[in-house]
C-alpha positions as CSV (number, residue, x, y, z in Angstrom):
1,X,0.0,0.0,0.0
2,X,1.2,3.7,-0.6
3,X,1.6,5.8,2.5
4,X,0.5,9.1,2.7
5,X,3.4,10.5,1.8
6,X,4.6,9.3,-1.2
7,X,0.6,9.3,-2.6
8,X,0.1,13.3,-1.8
9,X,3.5,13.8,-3.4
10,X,2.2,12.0,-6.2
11,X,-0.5,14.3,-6.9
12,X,0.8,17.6,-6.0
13,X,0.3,19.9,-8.5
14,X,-0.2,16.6,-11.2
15,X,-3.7,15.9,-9.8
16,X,-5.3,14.6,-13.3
17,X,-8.1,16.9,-13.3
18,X,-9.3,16.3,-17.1
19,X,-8.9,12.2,-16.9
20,X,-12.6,12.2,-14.7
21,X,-11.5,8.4,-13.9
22,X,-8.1,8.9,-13.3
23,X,-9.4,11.5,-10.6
24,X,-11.9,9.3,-8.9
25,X,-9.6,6.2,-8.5
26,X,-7.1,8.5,-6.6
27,X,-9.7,9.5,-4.5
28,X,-11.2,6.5,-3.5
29,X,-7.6,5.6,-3.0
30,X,-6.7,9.0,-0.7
31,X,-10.0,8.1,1.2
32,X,-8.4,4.6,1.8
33,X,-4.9,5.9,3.2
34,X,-5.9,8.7,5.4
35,X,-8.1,12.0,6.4
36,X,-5.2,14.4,5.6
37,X,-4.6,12.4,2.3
38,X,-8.3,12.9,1.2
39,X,-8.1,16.7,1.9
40,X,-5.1,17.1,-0.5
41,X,-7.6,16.0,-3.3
42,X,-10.0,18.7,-2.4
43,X,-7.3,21.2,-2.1
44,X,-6.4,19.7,-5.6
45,X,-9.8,19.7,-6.5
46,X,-10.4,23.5,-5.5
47,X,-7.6,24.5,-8.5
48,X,-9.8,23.6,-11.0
49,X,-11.0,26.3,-13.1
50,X,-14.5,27.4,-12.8
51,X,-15.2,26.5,-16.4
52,X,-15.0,23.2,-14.8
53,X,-18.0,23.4,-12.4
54,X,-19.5,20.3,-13.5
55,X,-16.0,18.2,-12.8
56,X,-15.7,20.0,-10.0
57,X,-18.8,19.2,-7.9
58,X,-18.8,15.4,-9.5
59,X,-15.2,14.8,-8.3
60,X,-16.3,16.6,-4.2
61,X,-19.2,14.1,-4.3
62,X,-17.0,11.7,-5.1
63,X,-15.0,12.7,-2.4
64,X,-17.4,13.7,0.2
65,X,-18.3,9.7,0.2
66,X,-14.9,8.5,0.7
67,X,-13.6,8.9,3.6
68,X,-14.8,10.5,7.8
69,X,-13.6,13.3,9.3
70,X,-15.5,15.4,12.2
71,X,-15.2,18.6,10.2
72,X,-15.0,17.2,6.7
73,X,-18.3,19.0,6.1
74,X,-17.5,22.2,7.5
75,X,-13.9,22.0,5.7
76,X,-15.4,20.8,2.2
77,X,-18.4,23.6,1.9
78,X,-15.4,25.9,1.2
79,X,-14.6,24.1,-2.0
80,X,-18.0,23.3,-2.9
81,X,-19.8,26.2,-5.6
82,X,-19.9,29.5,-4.5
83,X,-19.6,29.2,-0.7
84,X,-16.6,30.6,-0.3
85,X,-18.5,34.1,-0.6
86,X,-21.3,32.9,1.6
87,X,-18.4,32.0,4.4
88,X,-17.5,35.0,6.9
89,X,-13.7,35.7,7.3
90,X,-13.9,35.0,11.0
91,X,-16.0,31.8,10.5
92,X,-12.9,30.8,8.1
93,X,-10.6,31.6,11.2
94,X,-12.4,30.1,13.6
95,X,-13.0,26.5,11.6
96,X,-8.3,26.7,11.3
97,X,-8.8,27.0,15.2
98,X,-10.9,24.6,15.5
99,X,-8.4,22.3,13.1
100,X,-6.1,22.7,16.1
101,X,-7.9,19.4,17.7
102,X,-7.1,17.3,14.8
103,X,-3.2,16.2,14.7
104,X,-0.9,15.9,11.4
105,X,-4.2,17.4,8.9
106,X,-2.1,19.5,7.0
107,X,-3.8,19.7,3.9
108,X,-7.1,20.8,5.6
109,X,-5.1,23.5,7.0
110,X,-3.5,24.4,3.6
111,X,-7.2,23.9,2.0
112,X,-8.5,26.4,4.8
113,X,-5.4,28.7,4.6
114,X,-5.4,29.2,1.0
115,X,-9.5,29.9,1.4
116,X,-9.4,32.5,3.6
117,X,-8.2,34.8,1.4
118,X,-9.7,36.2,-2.1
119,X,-6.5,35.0,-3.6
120,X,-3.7,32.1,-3.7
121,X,-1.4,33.9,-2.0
122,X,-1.6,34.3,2.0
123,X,-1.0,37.5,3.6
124,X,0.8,37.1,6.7
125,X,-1.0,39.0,8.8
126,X,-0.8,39.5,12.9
127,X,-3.6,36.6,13.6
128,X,-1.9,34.2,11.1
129,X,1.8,35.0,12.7
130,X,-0.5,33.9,16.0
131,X,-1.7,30.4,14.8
132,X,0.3,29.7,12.6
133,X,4.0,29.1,11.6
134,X,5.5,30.0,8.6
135,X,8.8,28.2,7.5
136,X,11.4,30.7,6.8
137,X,12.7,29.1,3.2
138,X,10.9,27.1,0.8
139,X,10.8,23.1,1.9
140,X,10.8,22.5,-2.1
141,X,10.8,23.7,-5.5
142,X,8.0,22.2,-8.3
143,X,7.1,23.1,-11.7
144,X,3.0,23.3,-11.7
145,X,2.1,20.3,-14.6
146,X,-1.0,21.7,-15.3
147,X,0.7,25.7,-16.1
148,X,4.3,25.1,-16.1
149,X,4.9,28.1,-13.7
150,X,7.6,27.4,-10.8
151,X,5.8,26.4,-7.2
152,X,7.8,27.3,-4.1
153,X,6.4,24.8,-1.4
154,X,6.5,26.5,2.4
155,X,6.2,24.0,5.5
156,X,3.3,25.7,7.3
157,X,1.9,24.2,10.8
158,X,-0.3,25.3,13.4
159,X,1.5,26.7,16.5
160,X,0.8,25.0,19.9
């Protein structure tokens, strides 16, 4: 069997969003290995253009089935349609506290991170710099498959 590991490595930033599936078998799979594993296939799944809709919500129904987690709905309603307007900044902060509970979910917490903003990129403000620790170099450097462009991968984690 695959550990966690090596299958979210296998999938970041290659998660084979047109090959319908392709997509599905890995999340069965992800939902087979692990919580944390599952929730790197929804943060995959959330890239996905919104031309995609229709692949989109298939692949989180999909997903939504495949695995438990206590706040796998509360997590998951940010990648689902247009929620993510409908969702209150401070209900967004308040669910990455809440995350606190659960050990070793890092790609909740990168799913929730990268949704609490309007845009990919987090601003490190003065309540992140309090929950959160920020890596001070890149753990790793990855060329996106899907646009080619160069990722620069930060080790994030939730201070204690």
């Amino acid at each position: 069997m695959i550990t966690e590991a090596q299958f979210i490595t296998s999938i970041d930033c290659c998660f084979p969003k047109n090959d319908v599936p392709e997509a599905i078998k890995l999340i069965r799979l992800a939902g087979c290995i692990s919580s944390n594993a599952a929730f790197m296939t929804a943060y995959e799944i959330d890239s996905l253009s919104r031309s995609s809709k229709s692949t989109k919500n298939k692949l989180l129904q999909v997903l939504f089935k495949s695995f438990h987690h206590p706040m796998k709905s509360s997590i998951l309603r940010l990648v689902m349609g247009d929620s993510k307007k409908r969702i209150s900044h401070s209900d967004k902060e308040y669910l990455i506290k809440k995350l606190k509970a659960y050990h070793n979910q890092y790609c909740a917490l990168g799913l929730l991170i990268s949704n609490a903003c309007d845009h990919r990129f987090v601003i490190v403000t003065d309540f992140w710099k309090k929950i959160l620790h920020f890596e001070e170099e890149p753990r790793c450097t990855r060329y996106n498959l899907n646009s080619g462009k160069k990722c620069f991968l930060y080790s994030i984690t939730l201070r204690k």
